[in-house]
Every structure is written in C-alpha cells, then in structure tokens.
Z-matrix of the N, CA and C atoms (Angstrom, degrees):
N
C 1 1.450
C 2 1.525 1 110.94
N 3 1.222 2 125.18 1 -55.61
C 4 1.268 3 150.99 2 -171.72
C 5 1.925 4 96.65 3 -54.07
N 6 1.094 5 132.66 4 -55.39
C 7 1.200 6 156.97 5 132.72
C 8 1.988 7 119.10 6 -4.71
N 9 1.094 8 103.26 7 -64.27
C 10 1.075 9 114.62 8 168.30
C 11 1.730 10 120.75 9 -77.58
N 12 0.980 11 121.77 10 -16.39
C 13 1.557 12 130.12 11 168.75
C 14 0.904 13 109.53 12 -74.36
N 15 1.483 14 111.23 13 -58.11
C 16 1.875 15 128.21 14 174.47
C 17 1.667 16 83.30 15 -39.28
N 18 1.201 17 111.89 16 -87.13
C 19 1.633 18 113.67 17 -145.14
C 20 1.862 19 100.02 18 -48.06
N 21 1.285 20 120.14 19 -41.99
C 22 1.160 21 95.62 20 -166.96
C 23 1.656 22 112.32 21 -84.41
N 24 1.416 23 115.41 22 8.10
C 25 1.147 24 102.75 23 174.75
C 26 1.725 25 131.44 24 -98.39
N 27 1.918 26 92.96 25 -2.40
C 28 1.016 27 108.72 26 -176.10
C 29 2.036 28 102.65 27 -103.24
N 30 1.306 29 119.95 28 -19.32
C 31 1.560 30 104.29 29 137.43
C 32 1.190 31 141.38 30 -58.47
N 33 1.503 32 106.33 31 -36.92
C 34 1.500 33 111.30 32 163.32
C 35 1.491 34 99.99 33 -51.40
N 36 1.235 35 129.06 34 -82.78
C 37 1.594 36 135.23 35 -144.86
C 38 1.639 37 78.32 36 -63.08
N 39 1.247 38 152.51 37 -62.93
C 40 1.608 39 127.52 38 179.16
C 41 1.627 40 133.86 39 -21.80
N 42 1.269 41 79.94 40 -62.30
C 43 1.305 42 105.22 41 -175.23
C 44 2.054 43 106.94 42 -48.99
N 45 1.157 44 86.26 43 -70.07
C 46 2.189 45 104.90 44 -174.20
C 47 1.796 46 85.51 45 -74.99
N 48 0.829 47 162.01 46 -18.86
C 49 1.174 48 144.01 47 151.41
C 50 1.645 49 124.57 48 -78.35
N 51 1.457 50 128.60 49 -43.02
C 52 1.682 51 119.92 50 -174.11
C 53 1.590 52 86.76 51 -106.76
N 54 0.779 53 147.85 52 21.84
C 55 1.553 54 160.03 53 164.62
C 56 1.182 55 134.43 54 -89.55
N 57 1.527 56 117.18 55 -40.99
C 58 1.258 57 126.65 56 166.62
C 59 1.344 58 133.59 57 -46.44
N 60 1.257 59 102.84 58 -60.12
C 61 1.355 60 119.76 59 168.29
C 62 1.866 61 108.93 60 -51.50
N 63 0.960 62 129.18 61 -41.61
C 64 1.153 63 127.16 62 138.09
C 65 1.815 64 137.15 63 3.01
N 66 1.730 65 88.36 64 -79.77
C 67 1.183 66 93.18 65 167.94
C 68 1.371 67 136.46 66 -140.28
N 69 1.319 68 66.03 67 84.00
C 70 1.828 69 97.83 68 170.20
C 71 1.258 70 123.38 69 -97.19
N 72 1.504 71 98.75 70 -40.58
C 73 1.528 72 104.82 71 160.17
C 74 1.120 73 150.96 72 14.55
N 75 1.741 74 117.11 73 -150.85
C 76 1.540 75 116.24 74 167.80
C 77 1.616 76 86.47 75 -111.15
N 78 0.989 77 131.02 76 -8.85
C 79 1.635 78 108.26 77 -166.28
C 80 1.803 79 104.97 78 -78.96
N 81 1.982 80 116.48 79 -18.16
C 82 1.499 81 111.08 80 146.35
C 83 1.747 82 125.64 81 -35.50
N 84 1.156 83 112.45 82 -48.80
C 85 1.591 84 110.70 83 179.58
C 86 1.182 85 122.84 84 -70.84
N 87 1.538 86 107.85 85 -32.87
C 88 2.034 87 130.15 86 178.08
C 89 2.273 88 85.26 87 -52.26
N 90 0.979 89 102.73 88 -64.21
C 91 1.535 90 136.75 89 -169.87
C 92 1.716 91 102.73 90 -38.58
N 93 1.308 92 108.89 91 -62.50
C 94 1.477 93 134.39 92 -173.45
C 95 1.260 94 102.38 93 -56.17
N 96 1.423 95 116.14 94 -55.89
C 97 1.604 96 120.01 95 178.35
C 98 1.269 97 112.00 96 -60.03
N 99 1.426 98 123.79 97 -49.80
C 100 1.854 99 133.53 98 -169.32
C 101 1.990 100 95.09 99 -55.95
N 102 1.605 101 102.16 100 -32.81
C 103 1.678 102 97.18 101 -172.52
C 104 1.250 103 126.35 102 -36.28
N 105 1.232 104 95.49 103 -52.68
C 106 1.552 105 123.74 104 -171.11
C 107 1.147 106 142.79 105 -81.81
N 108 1.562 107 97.59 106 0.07
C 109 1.361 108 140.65 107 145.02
C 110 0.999 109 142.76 108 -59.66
N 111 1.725 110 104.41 109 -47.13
C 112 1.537 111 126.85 110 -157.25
C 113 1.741 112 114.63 111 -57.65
N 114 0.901 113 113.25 112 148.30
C 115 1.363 114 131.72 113 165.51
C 116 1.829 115 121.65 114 -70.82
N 117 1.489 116 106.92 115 128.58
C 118 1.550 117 96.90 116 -158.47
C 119 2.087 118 91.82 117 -95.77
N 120 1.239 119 111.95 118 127.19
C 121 1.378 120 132.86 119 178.23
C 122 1.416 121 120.50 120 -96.50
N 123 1.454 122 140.13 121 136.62
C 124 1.494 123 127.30 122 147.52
C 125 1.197 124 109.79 123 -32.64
N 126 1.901 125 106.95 124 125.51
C 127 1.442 126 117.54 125 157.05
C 128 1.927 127 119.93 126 -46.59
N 129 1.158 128 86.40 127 -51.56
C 130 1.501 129 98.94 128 -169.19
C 131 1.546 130 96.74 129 -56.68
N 132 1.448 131 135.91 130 -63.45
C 133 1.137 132 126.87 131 -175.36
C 134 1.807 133 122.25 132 -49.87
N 135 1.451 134 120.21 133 -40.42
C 136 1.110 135 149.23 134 160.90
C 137 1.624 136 102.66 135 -21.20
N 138 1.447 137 113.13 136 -72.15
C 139 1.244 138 152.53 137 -129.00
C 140 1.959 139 81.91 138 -93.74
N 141 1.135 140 108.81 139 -72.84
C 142 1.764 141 119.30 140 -157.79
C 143 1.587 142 103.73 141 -87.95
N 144 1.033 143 98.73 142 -29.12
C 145 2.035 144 96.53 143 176.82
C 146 1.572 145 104.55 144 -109.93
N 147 1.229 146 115.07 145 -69.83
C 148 2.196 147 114.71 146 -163.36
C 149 1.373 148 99.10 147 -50.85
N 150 1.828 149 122.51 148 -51.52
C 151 1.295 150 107.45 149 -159.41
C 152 1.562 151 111.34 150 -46.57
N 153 1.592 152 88.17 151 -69.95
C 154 2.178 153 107.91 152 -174.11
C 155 1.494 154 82.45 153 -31.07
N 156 1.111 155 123.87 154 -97.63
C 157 1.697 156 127.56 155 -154.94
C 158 1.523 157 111.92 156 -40.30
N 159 1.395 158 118.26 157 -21.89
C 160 1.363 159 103.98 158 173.85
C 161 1.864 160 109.38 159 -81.83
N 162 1.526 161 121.36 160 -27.99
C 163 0.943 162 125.65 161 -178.74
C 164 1.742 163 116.97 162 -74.02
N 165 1.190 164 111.32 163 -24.38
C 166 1.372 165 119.81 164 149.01
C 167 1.138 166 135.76 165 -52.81
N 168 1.532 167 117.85 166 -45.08
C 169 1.485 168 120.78 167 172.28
C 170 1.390 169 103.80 168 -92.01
N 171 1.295 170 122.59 169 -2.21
C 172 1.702 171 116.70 170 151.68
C 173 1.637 172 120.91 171 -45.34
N 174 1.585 173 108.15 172 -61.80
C 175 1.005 174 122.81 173 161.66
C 176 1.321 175 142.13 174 -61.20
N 177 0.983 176 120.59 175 -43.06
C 178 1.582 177 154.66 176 135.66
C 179 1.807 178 102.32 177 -27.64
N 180 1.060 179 126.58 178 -67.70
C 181 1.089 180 124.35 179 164.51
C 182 1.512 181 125.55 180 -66.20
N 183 1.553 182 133.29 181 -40.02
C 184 1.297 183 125.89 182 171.31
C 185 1.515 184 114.33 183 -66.06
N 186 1.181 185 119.37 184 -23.19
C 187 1.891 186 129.61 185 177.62
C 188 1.787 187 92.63 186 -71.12
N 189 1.495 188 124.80 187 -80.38
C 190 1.441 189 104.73 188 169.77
C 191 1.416 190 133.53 189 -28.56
N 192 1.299 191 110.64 190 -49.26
C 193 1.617 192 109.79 191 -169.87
C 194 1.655 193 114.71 192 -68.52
N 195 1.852 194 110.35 193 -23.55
C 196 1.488 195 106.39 194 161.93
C 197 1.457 196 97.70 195 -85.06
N 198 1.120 197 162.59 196 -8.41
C 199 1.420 198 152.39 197 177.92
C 200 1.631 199 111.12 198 -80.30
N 201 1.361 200 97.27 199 -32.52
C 202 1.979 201 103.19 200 167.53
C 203 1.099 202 127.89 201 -95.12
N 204 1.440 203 109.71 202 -8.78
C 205 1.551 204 119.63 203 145.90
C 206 1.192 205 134.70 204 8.17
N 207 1.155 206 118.77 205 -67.17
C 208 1.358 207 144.71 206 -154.83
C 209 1.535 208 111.17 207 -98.02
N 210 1.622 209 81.95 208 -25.49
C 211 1.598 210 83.47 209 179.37
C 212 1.426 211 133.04 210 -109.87
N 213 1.820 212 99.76 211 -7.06
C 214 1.348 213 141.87 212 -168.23
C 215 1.894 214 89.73 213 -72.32
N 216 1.443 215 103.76 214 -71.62
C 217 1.251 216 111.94 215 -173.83
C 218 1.336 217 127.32 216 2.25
N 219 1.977 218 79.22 217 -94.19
C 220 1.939 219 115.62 218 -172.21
C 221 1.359 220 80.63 219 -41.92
N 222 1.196 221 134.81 220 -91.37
C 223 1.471 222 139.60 221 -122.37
C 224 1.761 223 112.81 222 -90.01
N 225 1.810 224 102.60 223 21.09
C 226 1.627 225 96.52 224 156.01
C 227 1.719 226 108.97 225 73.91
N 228 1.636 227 112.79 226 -3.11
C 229 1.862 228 109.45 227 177.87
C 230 1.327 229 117.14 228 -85.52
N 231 1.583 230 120.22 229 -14.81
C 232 1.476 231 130.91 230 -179.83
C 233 1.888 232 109.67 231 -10.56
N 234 1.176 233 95.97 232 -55.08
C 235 1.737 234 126.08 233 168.43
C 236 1.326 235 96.45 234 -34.72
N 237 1.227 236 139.50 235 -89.61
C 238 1.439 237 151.37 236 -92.09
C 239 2.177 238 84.45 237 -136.87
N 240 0.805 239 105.11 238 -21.17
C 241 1.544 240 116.99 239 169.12
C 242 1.021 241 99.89 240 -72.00
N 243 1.655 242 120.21 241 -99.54
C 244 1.384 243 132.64 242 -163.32
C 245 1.634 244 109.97 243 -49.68
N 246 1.807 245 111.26 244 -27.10
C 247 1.647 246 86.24 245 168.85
C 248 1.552 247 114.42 246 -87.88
N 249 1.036 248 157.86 247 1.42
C 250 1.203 249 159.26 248 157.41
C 251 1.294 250 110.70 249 -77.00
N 252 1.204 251 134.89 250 -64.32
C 253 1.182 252 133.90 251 -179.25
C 254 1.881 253 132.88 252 -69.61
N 255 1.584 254 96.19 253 -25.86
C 256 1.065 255 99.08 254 -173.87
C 257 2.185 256 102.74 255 -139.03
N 258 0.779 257 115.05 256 -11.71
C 259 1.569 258 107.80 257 162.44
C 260 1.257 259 137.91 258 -104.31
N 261 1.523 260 101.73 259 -18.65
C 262 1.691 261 110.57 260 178.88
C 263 1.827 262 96.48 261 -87.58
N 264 1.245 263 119.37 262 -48.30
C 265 1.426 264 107.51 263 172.53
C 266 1.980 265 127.35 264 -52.75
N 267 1.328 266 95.40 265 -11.16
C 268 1.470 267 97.69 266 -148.45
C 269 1.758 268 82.38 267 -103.23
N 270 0.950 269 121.81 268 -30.82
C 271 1.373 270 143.73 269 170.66
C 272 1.432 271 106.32 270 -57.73
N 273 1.356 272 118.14 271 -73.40
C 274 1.514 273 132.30 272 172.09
C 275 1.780 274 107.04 273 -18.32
N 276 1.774 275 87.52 274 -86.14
C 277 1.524 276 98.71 275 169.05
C 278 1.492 277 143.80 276 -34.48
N 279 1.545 278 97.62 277 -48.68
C 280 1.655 279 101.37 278 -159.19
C 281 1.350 280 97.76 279 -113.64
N 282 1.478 281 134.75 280 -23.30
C 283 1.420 282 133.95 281 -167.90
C 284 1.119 283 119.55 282 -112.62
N 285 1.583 284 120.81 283 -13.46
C 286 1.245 285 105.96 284 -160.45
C 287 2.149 286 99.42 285 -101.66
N 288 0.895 287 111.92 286 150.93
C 289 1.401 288 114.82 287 173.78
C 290 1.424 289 118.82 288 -69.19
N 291 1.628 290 107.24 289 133.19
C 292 0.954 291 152.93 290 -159.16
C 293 2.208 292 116.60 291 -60.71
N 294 1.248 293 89.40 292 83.43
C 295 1.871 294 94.64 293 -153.82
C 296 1.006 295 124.24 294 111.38
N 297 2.063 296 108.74 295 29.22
C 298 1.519 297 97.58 296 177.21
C 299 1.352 298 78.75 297 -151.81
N 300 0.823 299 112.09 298 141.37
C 301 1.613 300 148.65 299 163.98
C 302 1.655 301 123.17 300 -102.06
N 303 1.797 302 99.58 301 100.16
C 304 1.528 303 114.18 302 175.55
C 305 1.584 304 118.69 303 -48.49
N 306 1.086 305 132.69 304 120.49
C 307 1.617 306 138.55 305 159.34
C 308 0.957 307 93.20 306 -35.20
N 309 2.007 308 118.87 307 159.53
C 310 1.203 309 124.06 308 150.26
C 311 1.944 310 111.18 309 -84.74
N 312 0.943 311 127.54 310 155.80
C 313 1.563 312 131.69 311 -169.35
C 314 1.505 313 94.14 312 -82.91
C-alpha cells in the first residue's frame, strides 16, 4: 500500500513539476476562453469527489500517454495525446478554480 502512494505521489510531483513548462503555452488561451463559460459547482463536492478523481486521471492519463508512445510518435499525434491525456486533466485538477466546472468544447 505504502508503495503505491509513494508511486503515485511521485507522478504527481512529475507531472506539476516537468509539466509546467509545458503548459504555458497556447492551450492557456484554449483555457481562458472555457473560463468564462464555466459552470458554477458545490465547493464541497469539488473539493472531496472532482479533485481525487481528477488526480486519478492525472495519473491514469500520464501511464496511457507513455503506453501510446510508441504509437503517438510515427504518426505525428504526440500533440493531440499529451493534450488529452495529460494537460486537460492536469488543468482540471490543479488550475482550474475552485467551484467551477469547465464546459466541454
């Protein structure tokens, strides 16, 4: 058990650490627009259910995105990978404000 926390806490700290730089990007402006959109949610629900589950498909998503790897490459999607799998979740979780809920596009 003890083991498995470790590991997921040291993808987490990967992820929000060699990641950032990441997204800084243009997918901030994609982001900026969805704001102003968003849907207003219970904090409390936000907080005790979306986060955990968003921090799951953090992980959940960075384990896929090395598993498509291989396949991401050849065929030029690296792009279209890492933002699905690994920036819109990471976004969800850690960036987006607290009682608001992003639209889907």
């Amino acid at each position: 058990m003890k083991k498995i926390i470790a590991i997921c806490l040291i993808a987490t700290l990967l992820v929000s650490v060699c990641g950032s730089a990441a997204f800084a990007g243009g997918t901030e402006e994609s982001m900026q627009n969805r704001k102003s959109e968003a849907e207003d949610i219970p904090v409390i629900i936000d907080v005790l259910i979306l986060r955990p589950v968003g921090l799951v498909g953090c992980v959940v998503g960075l384990a896929a995105a090395v598993i498509a790897l291989p396949f991401a490459i050849p065929s030029g999607s690296m792009n279209k990978v890492s933002q699905t799998l690994i920036r819109e979740p990471f976004y969800y979780t850690f960036k987006r404000p607290l009682g608001k809920n992003m639209p889907e596009e």
